[in-house]
PDB file as gemmi writes it, atoms N, CA and C in Angstrom:
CRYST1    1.000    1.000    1.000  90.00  90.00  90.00 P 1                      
ATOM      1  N   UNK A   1       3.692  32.656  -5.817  1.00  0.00           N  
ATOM      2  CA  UNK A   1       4.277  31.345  -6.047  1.00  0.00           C  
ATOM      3  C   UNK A   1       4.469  30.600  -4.725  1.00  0.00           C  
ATOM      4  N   UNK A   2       5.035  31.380  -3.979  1.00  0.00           N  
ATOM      5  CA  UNK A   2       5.140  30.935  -2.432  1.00  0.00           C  
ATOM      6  C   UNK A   2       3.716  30.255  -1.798  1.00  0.00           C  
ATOM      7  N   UNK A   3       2.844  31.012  -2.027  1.00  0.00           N  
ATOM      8  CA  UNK A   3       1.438  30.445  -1.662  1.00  0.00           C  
ATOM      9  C   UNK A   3       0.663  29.008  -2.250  1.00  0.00           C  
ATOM     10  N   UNK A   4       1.147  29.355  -3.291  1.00  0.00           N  
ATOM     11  CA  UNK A   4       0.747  28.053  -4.215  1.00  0.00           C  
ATOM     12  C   UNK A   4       1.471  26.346  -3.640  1.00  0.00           C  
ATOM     13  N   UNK A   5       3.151  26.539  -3.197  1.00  0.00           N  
ATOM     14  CA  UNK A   5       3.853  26.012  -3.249  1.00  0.00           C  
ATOM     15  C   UNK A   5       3.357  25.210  -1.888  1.00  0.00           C  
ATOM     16  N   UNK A   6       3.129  26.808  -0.589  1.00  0.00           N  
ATOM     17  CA  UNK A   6       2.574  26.073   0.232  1.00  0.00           C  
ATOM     18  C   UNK A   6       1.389  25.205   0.872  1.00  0.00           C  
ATOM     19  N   UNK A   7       0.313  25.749  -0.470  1.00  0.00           N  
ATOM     20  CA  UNK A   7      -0.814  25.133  -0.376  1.00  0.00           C  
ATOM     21  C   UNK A   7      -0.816  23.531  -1.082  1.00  0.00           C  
ATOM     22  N   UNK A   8       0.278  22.905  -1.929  1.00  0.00           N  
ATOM     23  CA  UNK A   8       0.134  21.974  -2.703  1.00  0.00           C  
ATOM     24  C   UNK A   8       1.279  21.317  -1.807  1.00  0.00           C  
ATOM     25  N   UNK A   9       1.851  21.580  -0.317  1.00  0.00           N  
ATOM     26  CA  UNK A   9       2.940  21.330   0.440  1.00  0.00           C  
ATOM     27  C   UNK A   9       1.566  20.604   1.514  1.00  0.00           C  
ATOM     28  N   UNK A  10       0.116  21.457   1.671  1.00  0.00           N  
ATOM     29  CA  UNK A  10      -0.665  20.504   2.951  1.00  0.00           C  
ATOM     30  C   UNK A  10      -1.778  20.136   2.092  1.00  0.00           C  
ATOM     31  N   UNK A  11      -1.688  20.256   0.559  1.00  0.00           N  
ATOM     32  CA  UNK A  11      -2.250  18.886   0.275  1.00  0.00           C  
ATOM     33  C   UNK A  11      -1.960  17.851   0.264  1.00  0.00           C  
ATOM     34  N   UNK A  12      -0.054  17.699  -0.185  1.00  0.00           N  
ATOM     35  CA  UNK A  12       0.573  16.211   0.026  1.00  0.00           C  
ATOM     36  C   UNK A  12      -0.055  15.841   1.551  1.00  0.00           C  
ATOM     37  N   UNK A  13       0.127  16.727   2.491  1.00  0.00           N  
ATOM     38  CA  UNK A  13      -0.022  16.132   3.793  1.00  0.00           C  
ATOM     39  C   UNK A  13      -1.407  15.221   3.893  1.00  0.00           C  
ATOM     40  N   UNK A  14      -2.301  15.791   3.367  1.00  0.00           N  
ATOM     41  CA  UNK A  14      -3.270  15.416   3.862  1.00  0.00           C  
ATOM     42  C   UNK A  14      -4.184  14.031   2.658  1.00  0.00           C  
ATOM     43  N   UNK A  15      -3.182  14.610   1.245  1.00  0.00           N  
ATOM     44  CA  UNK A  15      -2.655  12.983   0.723  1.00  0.00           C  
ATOM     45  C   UNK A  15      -1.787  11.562   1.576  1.00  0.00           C  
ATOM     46  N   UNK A  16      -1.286  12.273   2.155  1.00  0.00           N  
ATOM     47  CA  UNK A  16      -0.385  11.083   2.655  1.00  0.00           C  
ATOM     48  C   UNK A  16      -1.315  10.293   3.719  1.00  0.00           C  
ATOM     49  N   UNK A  17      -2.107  11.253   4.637  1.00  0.00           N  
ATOM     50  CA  UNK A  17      -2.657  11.018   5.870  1.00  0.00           C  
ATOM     51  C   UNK A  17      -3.989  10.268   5.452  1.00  0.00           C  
ATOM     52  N   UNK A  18      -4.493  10.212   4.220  1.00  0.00           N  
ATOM     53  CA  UNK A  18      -5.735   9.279   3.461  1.00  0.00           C  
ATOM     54  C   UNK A  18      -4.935   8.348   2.757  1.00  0.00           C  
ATOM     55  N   UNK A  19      -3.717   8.294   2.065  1.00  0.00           N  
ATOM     56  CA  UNK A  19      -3.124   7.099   1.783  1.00  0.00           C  
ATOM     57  C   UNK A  19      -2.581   6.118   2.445  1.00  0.00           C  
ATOM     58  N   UNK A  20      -2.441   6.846   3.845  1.00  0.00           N  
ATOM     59  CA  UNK A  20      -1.914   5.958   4.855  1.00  0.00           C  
ATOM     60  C   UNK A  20      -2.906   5.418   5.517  1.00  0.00           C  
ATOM     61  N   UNK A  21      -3.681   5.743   6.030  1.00  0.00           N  
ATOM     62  CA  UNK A  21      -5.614   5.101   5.850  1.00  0.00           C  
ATOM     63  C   UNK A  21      -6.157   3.754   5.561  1.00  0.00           C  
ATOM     64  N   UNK A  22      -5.776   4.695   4.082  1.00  0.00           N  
ATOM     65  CA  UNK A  22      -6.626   3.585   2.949  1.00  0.00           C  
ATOM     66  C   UNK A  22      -5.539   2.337   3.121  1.00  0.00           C  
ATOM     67  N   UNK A  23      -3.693   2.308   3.392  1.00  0.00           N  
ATOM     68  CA  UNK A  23      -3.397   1.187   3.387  1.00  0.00           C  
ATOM     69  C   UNK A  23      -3.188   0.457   4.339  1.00  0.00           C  
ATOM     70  N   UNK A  24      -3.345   0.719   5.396  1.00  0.00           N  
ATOM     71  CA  UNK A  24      -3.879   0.478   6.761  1.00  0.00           C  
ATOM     72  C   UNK A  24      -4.931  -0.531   6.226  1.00  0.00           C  
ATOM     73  N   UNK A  25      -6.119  -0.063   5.745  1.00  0.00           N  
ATOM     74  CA  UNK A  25      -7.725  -0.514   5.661  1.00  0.00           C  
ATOM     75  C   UNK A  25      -7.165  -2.074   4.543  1.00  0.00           C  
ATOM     76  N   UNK A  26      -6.342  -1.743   3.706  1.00  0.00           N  
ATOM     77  CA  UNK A  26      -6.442  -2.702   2.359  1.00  0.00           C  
ATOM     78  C   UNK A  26      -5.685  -3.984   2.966  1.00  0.00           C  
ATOM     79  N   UNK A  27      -4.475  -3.442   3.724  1.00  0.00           N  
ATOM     80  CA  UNK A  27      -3.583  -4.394   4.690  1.00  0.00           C  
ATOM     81  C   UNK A  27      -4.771  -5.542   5.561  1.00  0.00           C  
ATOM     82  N   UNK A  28      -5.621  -4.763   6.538  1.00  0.00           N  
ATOM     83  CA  UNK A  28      -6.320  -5.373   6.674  1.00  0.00           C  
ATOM     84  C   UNK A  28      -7.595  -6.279   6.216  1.00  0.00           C  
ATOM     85  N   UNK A  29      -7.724  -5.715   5.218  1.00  0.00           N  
ATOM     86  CA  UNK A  29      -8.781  -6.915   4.348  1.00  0.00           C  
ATOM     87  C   UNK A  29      -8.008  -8.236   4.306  1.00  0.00           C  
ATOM     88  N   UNK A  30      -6.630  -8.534   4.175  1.00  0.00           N  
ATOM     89  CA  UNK A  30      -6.366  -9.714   3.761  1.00  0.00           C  
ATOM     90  C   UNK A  30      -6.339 -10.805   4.393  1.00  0.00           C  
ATOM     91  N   UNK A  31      -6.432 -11.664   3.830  1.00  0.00           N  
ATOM     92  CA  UNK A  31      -6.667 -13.319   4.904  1.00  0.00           C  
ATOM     93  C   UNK A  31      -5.150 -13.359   5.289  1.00  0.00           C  
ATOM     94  N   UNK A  32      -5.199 -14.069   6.532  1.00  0.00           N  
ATOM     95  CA  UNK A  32      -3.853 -14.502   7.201  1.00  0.00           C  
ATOM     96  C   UNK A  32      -3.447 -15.747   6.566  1.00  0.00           C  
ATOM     97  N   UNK A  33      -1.839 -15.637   5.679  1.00  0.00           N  
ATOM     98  CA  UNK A  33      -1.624 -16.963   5.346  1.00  0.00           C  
ATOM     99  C   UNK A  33      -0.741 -18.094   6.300  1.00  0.00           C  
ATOM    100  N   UNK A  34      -1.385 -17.254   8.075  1.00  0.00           N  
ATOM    101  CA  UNK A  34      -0.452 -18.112   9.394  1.00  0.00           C  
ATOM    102  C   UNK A  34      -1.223 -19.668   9.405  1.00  0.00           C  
ATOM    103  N   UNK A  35      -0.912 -20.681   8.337  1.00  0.00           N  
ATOM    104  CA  UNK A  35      -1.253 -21.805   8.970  1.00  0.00           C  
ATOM    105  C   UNK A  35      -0.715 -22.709   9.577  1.00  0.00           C  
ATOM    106  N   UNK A  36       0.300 -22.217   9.779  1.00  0.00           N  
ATOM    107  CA  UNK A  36       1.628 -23.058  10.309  1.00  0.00           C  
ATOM    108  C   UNK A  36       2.160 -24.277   9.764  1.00  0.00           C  
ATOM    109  N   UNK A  37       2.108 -25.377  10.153  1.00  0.00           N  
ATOM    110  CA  UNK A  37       2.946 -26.522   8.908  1.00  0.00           C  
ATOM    111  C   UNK A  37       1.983 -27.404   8.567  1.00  0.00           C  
ATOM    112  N   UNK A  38       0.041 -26.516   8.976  1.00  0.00           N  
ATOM    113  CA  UNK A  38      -0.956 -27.986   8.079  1.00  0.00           C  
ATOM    114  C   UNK A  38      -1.040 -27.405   6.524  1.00  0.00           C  
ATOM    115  N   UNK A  39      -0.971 -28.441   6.266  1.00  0.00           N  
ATOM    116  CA  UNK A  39      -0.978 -28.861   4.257  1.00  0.00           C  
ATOM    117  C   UNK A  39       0.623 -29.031   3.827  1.00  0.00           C  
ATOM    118  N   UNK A  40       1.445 -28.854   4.666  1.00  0.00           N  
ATOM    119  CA  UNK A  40       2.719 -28.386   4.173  1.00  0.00           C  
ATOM    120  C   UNK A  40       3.249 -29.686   4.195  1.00  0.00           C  
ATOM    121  N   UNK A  41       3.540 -30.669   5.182  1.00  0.00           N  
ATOM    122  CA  UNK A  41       3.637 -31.988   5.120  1.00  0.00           C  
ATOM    123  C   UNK A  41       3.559 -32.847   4.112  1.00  0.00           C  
ATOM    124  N   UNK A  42       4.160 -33.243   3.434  1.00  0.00           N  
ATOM    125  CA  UNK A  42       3.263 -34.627   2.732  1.00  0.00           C  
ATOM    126  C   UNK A  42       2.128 -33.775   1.721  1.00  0.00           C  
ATOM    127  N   UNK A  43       2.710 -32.598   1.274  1.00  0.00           N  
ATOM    128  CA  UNK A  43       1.122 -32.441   0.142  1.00  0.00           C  
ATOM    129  C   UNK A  43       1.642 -31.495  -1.079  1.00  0.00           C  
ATOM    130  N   UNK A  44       1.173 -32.269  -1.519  1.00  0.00           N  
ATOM    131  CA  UNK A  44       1.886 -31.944  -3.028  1.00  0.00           C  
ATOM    132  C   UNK A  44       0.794 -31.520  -4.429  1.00  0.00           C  
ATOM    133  N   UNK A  45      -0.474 -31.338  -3.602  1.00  0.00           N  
ATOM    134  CA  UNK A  45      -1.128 -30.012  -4.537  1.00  0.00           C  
ATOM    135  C   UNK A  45      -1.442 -28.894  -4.165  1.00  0.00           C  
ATOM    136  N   UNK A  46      -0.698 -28.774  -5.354  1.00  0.00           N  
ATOM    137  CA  UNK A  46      -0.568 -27.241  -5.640  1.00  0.00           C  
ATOM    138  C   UNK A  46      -0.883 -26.852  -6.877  1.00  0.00           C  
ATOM    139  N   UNK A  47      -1.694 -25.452  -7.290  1.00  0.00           N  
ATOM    140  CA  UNK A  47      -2.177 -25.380  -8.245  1.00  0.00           C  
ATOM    141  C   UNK A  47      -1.039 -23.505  -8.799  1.00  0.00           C  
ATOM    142  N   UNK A  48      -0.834 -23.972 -10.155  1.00  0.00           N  
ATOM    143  CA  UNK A  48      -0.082 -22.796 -10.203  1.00  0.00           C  
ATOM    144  C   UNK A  48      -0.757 -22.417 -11.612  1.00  0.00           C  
ATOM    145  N   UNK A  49      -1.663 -22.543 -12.152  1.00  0.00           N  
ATOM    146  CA  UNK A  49      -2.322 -22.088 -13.101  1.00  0.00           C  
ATOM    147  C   UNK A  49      -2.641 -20.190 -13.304  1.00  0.00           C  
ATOM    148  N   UNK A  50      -2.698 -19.987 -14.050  1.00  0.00           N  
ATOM    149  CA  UNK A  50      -2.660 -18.373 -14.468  1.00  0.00           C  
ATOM    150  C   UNK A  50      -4.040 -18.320 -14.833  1.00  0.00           C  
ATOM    151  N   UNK A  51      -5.032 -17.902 -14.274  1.00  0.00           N  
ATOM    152  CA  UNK A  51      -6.038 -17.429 -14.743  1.00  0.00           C  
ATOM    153  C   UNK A  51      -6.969 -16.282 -14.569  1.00  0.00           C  
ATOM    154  N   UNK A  52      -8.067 -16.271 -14.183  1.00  0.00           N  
ATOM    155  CA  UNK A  52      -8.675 -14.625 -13.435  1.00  0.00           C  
ATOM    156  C   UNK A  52      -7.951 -14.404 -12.527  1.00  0.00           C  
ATOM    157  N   UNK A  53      -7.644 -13.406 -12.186  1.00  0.00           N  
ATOM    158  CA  UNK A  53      -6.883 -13.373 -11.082  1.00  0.00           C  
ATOM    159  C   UNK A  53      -7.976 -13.321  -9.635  1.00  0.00           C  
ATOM    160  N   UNK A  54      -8.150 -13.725  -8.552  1.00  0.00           N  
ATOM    161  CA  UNK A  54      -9.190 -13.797  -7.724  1.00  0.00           C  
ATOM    162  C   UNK A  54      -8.789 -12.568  -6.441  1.00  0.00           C  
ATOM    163  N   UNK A  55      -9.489 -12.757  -5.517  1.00  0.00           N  
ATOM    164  CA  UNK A  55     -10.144 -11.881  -4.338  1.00  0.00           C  
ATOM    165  C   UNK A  55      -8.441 -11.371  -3.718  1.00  0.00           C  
ATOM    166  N   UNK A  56      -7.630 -12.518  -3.400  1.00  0.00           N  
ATOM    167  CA  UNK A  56      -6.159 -12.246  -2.571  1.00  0.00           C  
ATOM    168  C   UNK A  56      -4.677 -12.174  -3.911  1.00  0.00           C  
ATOM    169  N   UNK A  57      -5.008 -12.087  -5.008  1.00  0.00           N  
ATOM    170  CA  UNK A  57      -4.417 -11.354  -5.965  1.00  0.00           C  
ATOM    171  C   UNK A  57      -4.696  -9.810  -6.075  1.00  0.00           C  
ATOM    172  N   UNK A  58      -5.904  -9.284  -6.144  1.00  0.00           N  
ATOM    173  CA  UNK A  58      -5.768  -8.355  -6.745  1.00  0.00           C  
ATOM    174  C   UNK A  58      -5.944  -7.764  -5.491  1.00  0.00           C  
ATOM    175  N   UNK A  59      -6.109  -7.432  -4.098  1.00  0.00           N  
ATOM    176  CA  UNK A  59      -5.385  -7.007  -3.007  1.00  0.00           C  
ATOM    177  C   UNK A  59      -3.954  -7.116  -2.980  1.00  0.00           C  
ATOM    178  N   UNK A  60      -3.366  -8.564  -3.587  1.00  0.00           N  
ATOM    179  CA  UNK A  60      -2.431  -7.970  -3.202  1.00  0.00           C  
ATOM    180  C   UNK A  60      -1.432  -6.827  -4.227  1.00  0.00           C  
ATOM    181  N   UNK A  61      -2.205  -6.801  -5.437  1.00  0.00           N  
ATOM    182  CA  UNK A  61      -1.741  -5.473  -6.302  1.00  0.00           C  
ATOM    183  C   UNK A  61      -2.263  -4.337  -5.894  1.00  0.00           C  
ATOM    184  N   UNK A  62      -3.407  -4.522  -5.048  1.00  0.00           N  
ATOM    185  CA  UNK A  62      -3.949  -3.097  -4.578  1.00  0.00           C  
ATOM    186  C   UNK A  62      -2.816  -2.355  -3.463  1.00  0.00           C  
ATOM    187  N   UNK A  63      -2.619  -3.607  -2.530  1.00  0.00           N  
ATOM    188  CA  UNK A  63      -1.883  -2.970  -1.585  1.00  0.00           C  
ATOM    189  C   UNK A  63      -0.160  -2.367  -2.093  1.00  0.00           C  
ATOM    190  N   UNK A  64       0.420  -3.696  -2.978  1.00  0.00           N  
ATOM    191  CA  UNK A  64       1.499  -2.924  -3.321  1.00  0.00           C  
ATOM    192  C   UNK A  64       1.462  -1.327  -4.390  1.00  0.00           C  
ATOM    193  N   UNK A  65       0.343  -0.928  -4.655  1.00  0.00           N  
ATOM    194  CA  UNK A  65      -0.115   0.010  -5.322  1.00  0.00           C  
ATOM    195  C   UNK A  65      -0.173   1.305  -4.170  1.00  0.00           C  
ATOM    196  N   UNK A  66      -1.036   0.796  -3.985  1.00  0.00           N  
ATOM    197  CA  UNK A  66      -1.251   2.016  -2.615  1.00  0.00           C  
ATOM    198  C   UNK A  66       0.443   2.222  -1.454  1.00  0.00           C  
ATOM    199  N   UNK A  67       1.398   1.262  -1.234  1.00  0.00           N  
ATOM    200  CA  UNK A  67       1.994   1.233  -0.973  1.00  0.00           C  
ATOM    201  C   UNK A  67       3.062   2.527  -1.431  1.00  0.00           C  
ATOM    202  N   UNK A  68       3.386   1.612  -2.739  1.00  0.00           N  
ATOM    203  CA  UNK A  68       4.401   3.122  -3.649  1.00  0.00           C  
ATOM    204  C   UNK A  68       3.585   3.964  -3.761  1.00  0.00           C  
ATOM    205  N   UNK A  69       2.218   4.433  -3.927  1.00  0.00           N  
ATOM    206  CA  UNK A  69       2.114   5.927  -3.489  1.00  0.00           C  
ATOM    207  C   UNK A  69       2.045   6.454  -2.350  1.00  0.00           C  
ATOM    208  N   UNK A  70       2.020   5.803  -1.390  1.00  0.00           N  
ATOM    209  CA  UNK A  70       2.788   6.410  -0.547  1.00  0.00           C  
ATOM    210  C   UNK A  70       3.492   6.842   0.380  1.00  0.00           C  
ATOM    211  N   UNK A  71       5.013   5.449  -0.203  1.00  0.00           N  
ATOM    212  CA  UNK A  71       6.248   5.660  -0.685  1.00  0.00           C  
ATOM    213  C   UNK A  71       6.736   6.812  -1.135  1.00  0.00           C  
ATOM    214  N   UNK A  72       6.174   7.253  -2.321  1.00  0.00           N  
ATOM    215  CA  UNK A  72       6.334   8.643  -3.114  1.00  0.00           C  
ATOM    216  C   UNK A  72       6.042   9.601  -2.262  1.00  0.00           C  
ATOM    217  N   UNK A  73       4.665   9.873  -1.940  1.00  0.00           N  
ATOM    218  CA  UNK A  73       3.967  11.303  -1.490  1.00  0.00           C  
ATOM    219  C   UNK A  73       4.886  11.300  -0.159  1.00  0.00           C  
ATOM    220  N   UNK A  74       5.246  10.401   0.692  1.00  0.00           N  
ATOM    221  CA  UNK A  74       6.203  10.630   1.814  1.00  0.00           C  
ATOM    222  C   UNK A  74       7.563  11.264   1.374  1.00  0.00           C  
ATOM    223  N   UNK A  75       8.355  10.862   0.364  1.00  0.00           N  
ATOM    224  CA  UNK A  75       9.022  11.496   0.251  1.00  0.00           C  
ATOM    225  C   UNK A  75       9.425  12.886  -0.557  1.00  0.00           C  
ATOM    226  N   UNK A  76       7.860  13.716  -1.137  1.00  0.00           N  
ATOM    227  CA  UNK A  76       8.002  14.521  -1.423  1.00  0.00           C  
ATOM    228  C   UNK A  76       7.262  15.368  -0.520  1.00  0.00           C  
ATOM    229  N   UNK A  77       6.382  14.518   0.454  1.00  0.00           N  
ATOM    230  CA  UNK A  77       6.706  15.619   1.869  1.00  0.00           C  
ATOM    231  C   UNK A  77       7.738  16.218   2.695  1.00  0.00           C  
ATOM    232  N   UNK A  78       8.780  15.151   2.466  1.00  0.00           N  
ATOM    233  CA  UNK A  78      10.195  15.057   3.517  1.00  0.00           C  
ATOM    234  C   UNK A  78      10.767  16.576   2.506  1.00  0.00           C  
ATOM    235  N   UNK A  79      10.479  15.977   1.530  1.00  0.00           N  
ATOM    236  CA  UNK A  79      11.878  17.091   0.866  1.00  0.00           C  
ATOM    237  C   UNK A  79      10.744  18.138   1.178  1.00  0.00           C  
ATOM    238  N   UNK A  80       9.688  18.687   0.796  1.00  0.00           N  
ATOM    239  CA  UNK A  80       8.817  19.782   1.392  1.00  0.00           C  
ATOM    240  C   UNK A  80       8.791  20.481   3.035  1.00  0.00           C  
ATOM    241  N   UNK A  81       9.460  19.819   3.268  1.00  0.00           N  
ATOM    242  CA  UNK A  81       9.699  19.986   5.026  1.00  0.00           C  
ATOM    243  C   UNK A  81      10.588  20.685   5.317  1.00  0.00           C  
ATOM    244  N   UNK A  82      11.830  20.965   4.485  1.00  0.00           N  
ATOM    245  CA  UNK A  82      13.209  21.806   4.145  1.00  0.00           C  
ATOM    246  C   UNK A  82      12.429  22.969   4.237  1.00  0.00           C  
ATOM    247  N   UNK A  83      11.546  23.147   3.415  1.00  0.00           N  
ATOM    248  CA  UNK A  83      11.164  24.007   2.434  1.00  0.00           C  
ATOM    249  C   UNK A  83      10.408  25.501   4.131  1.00  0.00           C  
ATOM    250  N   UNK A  84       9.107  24.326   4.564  1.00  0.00           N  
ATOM    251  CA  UNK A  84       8.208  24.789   5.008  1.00  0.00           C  
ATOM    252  C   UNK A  84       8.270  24.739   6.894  1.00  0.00           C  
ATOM    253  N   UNK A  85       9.115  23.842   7.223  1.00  0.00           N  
ATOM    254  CA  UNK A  85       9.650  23.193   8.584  1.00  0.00           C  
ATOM    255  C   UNK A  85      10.305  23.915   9.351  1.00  0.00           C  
TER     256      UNK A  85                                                      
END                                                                             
């Protein structure tokens, strides 16, 4: 049992160390929304329609996705660290 426990203890690790990666990588796909105060002035379209969702929507569900996992897998490394540390 011990063996098992510790082998599924450096897979989280090495889950965490490709989830942290991958959100690194997804973080960076996204466009910068630094435009500072052009359009903001004086402009009053804006489109708030619900439809496909496009390219900087569904990044940004990817990233908060990838995020809480791992959110999670970090902290069931931490508590695994008692264990194995």
């Amino acid at each position: 049992m011990a063996t098992f426990l510790h082998a599924f203890y450096v897979f989280l690790i090495f889950a965490q160390f490709l989830i942290g990666l991958s959100l690194i990588y997804v973080v960076t796909l996204q466009e910068s929304k630094n435009d500072g105060l052009t359009g903001q002035i004086g402009s009053t379209a804006s489109t708030s329609f619900k439809g496909k969702a496009g390219r900087e929507e569904r990044l940004n569900l990817l990233t908060r996705n990838v995020a809480v996992a791992f959110f999670v897998v970090s902290i069931l490394v931490a508590i695994g660290t008692k264990r194995w540390g």
